[in-house]
N, C-alpha and C positions, 0 to 999 in steps of 0.2 A: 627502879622496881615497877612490874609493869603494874596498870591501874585497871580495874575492871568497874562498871555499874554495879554497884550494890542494891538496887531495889529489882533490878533483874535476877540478879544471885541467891535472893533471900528466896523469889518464888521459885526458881529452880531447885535449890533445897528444898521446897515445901513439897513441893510436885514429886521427888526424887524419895521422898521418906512416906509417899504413900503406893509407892506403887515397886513393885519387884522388880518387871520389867525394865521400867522405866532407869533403873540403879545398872542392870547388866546391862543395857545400851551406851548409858553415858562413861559407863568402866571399859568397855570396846572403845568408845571413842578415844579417850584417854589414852589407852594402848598405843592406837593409831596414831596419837599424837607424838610418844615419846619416839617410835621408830622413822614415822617420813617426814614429821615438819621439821621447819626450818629454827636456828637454834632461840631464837626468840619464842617463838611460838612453842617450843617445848619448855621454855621459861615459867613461859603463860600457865602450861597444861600444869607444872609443879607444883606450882601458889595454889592453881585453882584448885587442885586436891585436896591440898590441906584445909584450905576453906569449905570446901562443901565437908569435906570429913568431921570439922567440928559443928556441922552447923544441919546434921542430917542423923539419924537415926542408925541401928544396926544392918538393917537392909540396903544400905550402899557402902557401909563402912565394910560389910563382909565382902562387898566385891573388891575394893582394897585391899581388905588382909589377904585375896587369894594368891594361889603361888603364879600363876598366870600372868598377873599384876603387878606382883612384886620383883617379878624375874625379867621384864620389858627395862622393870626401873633403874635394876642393878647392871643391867645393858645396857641402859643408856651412863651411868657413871662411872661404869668401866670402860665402855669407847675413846678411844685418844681422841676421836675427832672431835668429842663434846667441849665447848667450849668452856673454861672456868666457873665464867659467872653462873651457868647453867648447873656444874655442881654443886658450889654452894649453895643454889636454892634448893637442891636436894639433902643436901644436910640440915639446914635452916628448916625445911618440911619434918621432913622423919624423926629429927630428936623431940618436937612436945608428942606427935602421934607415936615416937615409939614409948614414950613415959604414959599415955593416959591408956595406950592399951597392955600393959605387963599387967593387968588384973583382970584383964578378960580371956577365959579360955579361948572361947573362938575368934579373938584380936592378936592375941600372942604373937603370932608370925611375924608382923610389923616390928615388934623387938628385938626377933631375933636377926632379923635379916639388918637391922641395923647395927647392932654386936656386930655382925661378921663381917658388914658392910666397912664398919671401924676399924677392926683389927687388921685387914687385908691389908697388904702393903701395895697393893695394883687397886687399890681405891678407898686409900686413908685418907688423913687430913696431909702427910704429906705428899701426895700423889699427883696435887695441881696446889696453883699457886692460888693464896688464901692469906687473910691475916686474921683467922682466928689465932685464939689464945689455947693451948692446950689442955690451961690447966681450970677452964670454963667448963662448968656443971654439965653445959649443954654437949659436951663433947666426949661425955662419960660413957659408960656401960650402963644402959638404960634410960638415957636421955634426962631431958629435965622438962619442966614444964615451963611452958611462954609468958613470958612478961608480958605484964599488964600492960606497957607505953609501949610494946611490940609493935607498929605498925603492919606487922606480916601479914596476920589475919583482922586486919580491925580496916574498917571503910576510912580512906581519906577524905577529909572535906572537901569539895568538889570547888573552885571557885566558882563565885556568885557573877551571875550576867547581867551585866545593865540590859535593860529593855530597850531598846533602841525603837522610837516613834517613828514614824513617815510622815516624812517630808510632805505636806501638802503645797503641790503649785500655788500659787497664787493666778491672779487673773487675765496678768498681763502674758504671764508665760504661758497659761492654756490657749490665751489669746494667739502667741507667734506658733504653737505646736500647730493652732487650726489653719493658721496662712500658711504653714509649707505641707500640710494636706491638701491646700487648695490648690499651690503650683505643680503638686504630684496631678492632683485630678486633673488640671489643663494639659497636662502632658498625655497623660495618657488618653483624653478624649483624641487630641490631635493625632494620636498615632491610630487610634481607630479608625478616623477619618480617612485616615490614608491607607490603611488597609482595605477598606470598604472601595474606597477607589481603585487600589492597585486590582481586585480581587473582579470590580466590574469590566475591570479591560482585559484580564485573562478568560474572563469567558467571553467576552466577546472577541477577541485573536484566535480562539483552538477554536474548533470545527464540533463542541458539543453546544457554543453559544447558536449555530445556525439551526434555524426552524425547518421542519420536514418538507416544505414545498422546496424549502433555499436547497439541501442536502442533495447530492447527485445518487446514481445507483449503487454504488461501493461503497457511498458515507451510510447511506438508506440498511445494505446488508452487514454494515461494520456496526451499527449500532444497535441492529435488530439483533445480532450473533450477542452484542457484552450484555442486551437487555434479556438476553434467554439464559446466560451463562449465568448474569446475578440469578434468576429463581432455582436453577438448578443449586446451586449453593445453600439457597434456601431463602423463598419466597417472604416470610416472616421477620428478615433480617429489615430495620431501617437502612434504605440508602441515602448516606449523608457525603454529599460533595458541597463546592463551593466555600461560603464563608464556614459552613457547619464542622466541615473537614479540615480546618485551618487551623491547626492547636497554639499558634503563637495568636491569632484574633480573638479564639476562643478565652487566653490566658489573659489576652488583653481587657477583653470585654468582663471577664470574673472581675480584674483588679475596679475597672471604672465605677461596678454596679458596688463594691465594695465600698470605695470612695464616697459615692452619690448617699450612700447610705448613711456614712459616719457627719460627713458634713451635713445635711439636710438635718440629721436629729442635732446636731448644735448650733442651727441658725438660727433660733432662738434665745439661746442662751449667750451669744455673739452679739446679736442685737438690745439685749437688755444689758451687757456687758458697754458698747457704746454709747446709751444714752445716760450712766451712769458717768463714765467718763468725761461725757460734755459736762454735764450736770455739776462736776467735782469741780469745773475751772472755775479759778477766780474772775466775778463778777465785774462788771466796772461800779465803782460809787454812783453818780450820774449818767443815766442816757445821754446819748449823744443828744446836740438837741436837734428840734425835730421832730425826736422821735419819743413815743410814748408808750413808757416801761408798764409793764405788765406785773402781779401778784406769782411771785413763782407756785403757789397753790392753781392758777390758772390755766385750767386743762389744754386751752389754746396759746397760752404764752409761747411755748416751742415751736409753732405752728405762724403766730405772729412774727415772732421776732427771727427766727430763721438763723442764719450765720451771717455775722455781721461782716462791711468787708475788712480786711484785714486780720480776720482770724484761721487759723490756722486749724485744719481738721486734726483729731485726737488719732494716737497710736490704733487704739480701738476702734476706731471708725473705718481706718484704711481696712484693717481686717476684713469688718464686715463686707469694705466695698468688693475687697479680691474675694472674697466669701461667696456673694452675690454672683458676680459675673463666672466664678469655677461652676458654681451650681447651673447656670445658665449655659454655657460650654458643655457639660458633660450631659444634660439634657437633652440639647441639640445632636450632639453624638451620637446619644443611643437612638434616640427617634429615628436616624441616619442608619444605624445597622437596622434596626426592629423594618424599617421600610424596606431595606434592601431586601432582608433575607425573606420578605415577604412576598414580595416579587419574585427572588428564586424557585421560592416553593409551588406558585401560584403558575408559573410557565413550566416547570418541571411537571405538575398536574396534569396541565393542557396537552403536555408533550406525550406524557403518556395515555391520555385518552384517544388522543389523536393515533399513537400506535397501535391501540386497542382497538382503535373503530379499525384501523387497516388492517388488523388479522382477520376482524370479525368479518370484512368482506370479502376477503380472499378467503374463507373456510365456506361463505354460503354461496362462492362461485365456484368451488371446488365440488358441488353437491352434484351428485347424478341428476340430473331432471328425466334423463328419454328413459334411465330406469323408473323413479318415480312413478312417470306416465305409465309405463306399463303397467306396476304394479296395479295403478288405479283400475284397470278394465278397458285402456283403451278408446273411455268413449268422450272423452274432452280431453285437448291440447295443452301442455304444460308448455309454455313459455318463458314463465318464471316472472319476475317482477321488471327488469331490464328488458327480457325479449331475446338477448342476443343469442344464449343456449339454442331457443327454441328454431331461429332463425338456423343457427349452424346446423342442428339435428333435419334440418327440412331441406338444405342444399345439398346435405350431404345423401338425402333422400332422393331427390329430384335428380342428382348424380348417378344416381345408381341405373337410372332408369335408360341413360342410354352405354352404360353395355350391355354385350352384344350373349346370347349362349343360352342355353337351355337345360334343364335337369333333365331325370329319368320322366320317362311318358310324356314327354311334349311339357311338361311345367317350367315356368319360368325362376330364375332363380332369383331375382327382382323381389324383394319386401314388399315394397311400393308398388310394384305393379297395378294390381287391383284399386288404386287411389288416383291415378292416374290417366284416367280416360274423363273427356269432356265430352260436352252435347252439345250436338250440332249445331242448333241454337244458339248456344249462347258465346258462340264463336264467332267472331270478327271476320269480316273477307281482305285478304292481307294487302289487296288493294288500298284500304282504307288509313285515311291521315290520321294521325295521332296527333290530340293538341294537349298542350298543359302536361307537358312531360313532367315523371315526378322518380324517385327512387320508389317508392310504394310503387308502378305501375307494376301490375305481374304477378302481386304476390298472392293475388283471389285467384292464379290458377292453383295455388297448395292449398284452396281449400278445403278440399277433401283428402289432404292427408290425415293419418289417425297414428297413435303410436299403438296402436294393438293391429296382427296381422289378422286379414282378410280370412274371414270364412271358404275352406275350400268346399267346389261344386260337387257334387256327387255325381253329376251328368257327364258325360264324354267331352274332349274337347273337339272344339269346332271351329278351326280359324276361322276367323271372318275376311271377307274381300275387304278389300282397298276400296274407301270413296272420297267426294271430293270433303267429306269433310272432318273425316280423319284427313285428309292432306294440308287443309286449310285451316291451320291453327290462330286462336290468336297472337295476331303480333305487339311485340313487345319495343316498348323507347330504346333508344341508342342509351338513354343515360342509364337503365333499369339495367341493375346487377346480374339480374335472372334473365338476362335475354337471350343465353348464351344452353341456356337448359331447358327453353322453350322451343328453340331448334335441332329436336332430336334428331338424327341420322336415318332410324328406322320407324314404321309407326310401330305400335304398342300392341303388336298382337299376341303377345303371351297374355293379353292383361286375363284374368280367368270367369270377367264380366261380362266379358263383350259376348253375346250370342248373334245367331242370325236371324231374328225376331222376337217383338218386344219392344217396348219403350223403352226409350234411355233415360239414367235417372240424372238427378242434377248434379251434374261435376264438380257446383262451386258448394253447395252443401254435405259437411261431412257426416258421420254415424250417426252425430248428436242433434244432427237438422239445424246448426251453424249456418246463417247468409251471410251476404258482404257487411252487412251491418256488424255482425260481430268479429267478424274478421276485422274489419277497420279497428274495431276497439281494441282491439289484442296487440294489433300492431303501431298504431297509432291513439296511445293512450288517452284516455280524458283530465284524468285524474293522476298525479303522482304515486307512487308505491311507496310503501312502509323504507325500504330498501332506500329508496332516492331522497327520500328525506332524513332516513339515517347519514349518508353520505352527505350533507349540508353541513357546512361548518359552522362550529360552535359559536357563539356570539361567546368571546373574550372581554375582560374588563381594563380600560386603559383608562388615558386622561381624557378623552372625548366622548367616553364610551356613555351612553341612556342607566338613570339609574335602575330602572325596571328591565332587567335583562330579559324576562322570561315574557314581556311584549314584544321586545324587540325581535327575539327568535318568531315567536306568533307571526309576525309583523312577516317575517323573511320566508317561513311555509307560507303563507297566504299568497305571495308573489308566486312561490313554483308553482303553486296548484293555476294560481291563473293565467300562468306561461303555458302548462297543460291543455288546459282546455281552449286557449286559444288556439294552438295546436292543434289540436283536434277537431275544430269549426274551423280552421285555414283548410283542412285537409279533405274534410266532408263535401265543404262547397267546391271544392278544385276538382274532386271526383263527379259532384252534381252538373257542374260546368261542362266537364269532361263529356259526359254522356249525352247534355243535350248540342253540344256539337256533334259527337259520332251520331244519332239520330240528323 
């Protein structure tokens, strides 16, 4: 018979006799139960009818008497496939509910459909096999009412459970639970060890362990491509390589920090676990002698007397000892990853500052300067902070000057034209030795370039004749890069300054009234630039490294500036020199 909770059933009656709803839901259910459960389960759904039916009011009883209900039930006890026992509990239900309801008009049905349910011979009592008695009350025309000791509808007593206690370890066994946590944490520190190691030798064998000076050009564009490729993905993303990226050192390192955690909060209770232990052994009657027994209330007596020899350390003490040295082990480890991945982070930083400074230099060498200059009006030289733009935009100037041709009306088609005539003066007779050869030598003839073009004349052009000193240019060192644009082909008579009288103005002074003196500064700095001191590498942190980094950089600008200016007083006096030789 099957059994159900009765303090769940009572409130489901309770629930069920106050609500209407709630009666046509559980009668649906029911339904549902006689047609697709399994034949147990329609067993179930039987009893449980009759139970709530007596134990529930007219508002779920009327969803039973419906024909809807009753017509499920007499299809399930007319199906061949229904099992036996499955009938009987339908006869067993229907005879007390079809006797307590023949007095109720809107119950009625329940009676009648068991009358007919009875007389049928495709679903009597001989219809399946059964050992009722025929000639039982309950098997009448009109049922009977249920016995009192009926177990049918009445709750079975449930057997009673012993309460079962838990087991409390004792101290010896939390004691061996803690030493094979401890050989867990040694194992696993050592496997971190070695991961930390394997993990240091794969970056240094692949070609991302090599620093950007070590890195060739194709390593330089293969890693500038994967480092542009990450921000297109998205800039905001952590990138995690190395040990971070390592999901078995990762797993590894969760289990150690796990470990460290559970043993460390019971090394306490381990060590008050062994001193108890010792404490428990039997004493000797007599000191050895010799030696002088102590009060065991005596804070120092343990401290005194120590382990005597021939005794033998406690179960509990061993613990502690493997206790001690795990915790010691898996410390060492982690300090071991916490350093390493410190150091990844710390070069990976480096690595990309260091990429960051080389875009940042190549985007302020990609800058226009001879636009710049223009923009400005033309009337001071843009150089730049390096020089070498300015140098290019001036050669390529001083180039122009000797081709050959002419525009409409006699004009030159020459930029530079007008920048490039000298005075006689201050021209050299080519006779003359040159001493104290320098790469500077030559460059005060582009004095007077300007990156803004020349005012044209309003006046008629007028070539000028040929003299000796337009012929006699200054001459320029063998080693001086410009000596090769100092010896033009034709003189410069398109220039649209030269007239046939009139003073000539100074060739080495350009628009802004610039002499050699600022020429030299332009090209032979005093001072380092913002630029060139960007370009200084970072002072990194190693093991030999100053703990005051930000002297130490001080320390290393301070040097270029006075490489600068030595420079610069090398190069002043060699032109001073210069000169009073040529004099």
């Amino acid at each position: 018979m099957p059994s159900f909770d009765w303090s769940y059933i009572l409130s489901l009656a309770e629930y069920l006799s106050s609500s209407s709803s709630a009666s046509k839901d559980a009668a649906k259910a029911l339904v549902k139960e006689f047609k697709h459960a399994t034949p147990n389960a329609q067993e179930r759904a039987v009893r449980l009818t009759g139970i709530l039916f007596r134990n529930t009011n007219e508002r779920f009883q009327e969803q039973v008497a419906s024909k809807k209900f009753l017509t499920s039930l007499s299809a399930l006890l007319s199906s061949p496939s229904t099992p036996a026992y499955t009938k009987r509990m339908i006869y067993l239900t229907l005879s007390p509910l079809a006797y307590d309801a023949q007095s109720s008009p809107s119950l009625s049905t329940i009676t009648k459909t068991f009358n007919s349910l009875l007389a049928d011979p495709k679903t009597g009592l001989r219809s399946f096999e059964n050992e009722f008695d025929d000639s039982d009350p309950r098997w009448q025309v009109g049922g009977a009412p249920v016995d009192a000791d009926d177990p049918l509808f009445a709750p079975e007593a449930l057997p009673r459970r012993r309460r079962e206690r838990t087991r409390m370890f004792d101290g010896i066994e939390q004691m061996r639970d803690l030493r094979r946590r401890a050989v867990e944490g040694r194992g696993w520190a050592g496997m971190l060890c070695d991961a930390v190691a394997n993990a240091a030798d794969e970056a240094a064998a692949g070609a991302g362990g090599k620093r950007w000076e070590e890195m060739s050009s194709e390593e330089k564009e293969m890693e500038q491509a994967r480092l542009e490729g990450e921000g297109e993905k998205g800039g905001e993303s952590e990138r995690r390589d190395g040990l971070e990226a390592n999901e078995v050192v990762q797993e590894i390192h969760a289990k150690l920090l796990e470990t460290q955690e559970f043993l460390t909060s019971n090394l306490d209770w381990a060590a008050v676990q062994a001193s108890h232990s010792r404490a428990n052994l039997p004493s000797p009657a007599h000191p050895p002698p010799g030696e002088t027994g102590l009060a065991s209330n005596n804070p120092f007596a343990a401290v005194v007397e120590g382990r005597r020899e021939g005794e033998e350390s406690t179960e509990e003490e061993e613990v502690l000892g493997e206790l001690l040295s795990a915790t010691t082990e898996i410390s060492d480890a982690l300090a071991l990853y916490a350093s390493r991945l410190s150091h990844s982070r710390t070069s990976a930083q480096e690595q990309a500052e260091l990429l960051a400074a080389v875009e940042r230099s190549k985007a302020e060498n990609h800058v226009d300067r001879f636009g710049l200059g223009h923009q400005e009006g033309g009337k001071s030289r843009d150089y730049g902070e390096g020089g070498s733009g300015a140098r290019r935009e001036e050669e390529e100037g001083v180039g122009s000057v000797q081709r050959k041709g002419k525009g409409r009306e006699g004009e030159s088609l020459n930029p530079y034209a007008g920048y490039l005539v000298g005075d006689e003066a201050s021209h050299a007779q080519p006779g003359q030795p040159q001493t104290n050869a320098s790469p500077y030598d030559g460059l005060d003839a582009l004095e007077g370039l300007s990156l803004s073009s020349p005012p044209r004349q309003p006046t008629s052009y007028v070539p000028p004749q040929p003299s000796s000193a337009t012929q006699h240019r200054r001459s320029f060192s063998p080693t001086n890069p410009y000596a090769s644009f100092a010896q033009p082909e034709t003189l410069f008579a398109s220039h649209p300054n030269i007239t046939s009288g009139g003073a000539a103005a100074d060739p080495f002074a350009d628009s802004a009234g610039q002499t050699e003196t600022a020429f030299l500064r332009e090209y032979v700095p005093s001072q380092p630039s913002e630029k060139a001191l960007g370009k200084l590498r970072r002072v990194s942190v190693g093991q030999n490294a100053e703990p005051d980094r930000v002297d130490q950089q001080r320390r290393l600008e301070e040097a270029l500036r006075e490489r600068y200016a030595r420079n610069y007083q090398e190069e002043q006096e060699r032109r001073t020199n210069g000169a009073e030789h040529a004099q």
